[in-house]
C-alpha positions in Angstrom: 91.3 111.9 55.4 90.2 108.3 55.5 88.8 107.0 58.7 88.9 103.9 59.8 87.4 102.2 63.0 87.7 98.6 64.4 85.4 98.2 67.1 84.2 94.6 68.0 80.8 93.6 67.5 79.0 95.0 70.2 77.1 91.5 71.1 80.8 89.9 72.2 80.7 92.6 74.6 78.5 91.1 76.8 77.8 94.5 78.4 74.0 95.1 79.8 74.2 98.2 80.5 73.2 100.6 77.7 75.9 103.5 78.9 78.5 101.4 79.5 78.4 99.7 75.7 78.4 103.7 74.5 81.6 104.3 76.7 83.7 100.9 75.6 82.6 101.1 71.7 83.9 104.6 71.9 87.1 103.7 73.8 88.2 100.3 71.6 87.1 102.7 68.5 90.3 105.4 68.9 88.2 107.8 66.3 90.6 110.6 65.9 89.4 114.0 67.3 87.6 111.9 70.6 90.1 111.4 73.8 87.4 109.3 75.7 84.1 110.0 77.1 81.2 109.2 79.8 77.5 109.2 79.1 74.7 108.8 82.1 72.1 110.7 83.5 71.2 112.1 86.9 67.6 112.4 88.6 67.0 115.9 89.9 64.6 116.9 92.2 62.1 120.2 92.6 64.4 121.1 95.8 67.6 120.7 93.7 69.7 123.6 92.1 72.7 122.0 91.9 73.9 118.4 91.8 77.1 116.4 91.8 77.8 114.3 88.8 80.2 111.6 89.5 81.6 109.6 86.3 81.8 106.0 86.5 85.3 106.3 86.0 87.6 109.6 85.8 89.0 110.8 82.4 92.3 112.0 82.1 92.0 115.7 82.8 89.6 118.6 82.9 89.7 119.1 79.3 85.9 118.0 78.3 82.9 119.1 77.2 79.3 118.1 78.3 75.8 118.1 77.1 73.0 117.7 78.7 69.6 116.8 77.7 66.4 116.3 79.6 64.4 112.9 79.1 61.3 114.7 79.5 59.4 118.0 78.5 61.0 120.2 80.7 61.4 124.2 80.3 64.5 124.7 82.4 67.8 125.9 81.5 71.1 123.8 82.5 74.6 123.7 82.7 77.7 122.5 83.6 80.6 123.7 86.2 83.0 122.4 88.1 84.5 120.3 85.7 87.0 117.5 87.3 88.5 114.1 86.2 85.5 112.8 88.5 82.8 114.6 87.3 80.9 118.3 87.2 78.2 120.2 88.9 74.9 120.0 86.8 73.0 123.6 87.5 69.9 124.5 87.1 67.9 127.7 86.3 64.8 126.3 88.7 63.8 123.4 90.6 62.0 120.9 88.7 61.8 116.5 88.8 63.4 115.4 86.0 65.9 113.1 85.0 69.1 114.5 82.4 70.9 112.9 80.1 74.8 113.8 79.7 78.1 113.2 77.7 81.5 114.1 78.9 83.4 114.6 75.5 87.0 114.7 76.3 88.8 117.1 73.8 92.4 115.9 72.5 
């Protein structure tokens, strides 16, 4: 299969905002096997457990997948629930501070 893309260079987009370029390259790109996703990250604190991720802007349905990633040396586990057009839960096994990273990968 022969793939091709035709995403603007990312300068004209005049975007500062690091997430935001990630989430309009991927949306003017149409890569097959993507429907559209969000990337961002949430700060967490020691009393925390739980937390409300809310997306920047909804995507189409439920049907995503997300990853999450800590931007520091952090032994906790985490995970996702609650998934909505809006956003998800992020869950975690203990309290800690700590910011995560995340992408919402909406499957087609």
């Amino acid at each position: 299969m022969n793939v091709t893309h035709s995403v603007r260079n990312a300068r004209d987009l005049n975007i500062d905002d690091v997430r935001q370029l990630v989430n309009t390259m991927f949306e003017i790109a149409g890569h097959p096997g993507i429907a559209q996703f969000r990337v961002g990250s949430v700060a967490v604190t020691v009393l925390e457990l739980s937390v409300a991720v809310v997306f920047s802007s909804p995507l189409p349905d439920r049907g995503y997948e997300v990853f999450l990633q800590p931007q520091s040396n952090v032994a906790v586990e985490r995970f996702a629930s609650n998934l909505t057009e809006d956003g998800f839960t992020l869950n975690l096994s203990v309290g800690v501070n700590a910011t995560f990273s995340y992408l919402a990968v909406g499957r087609v």
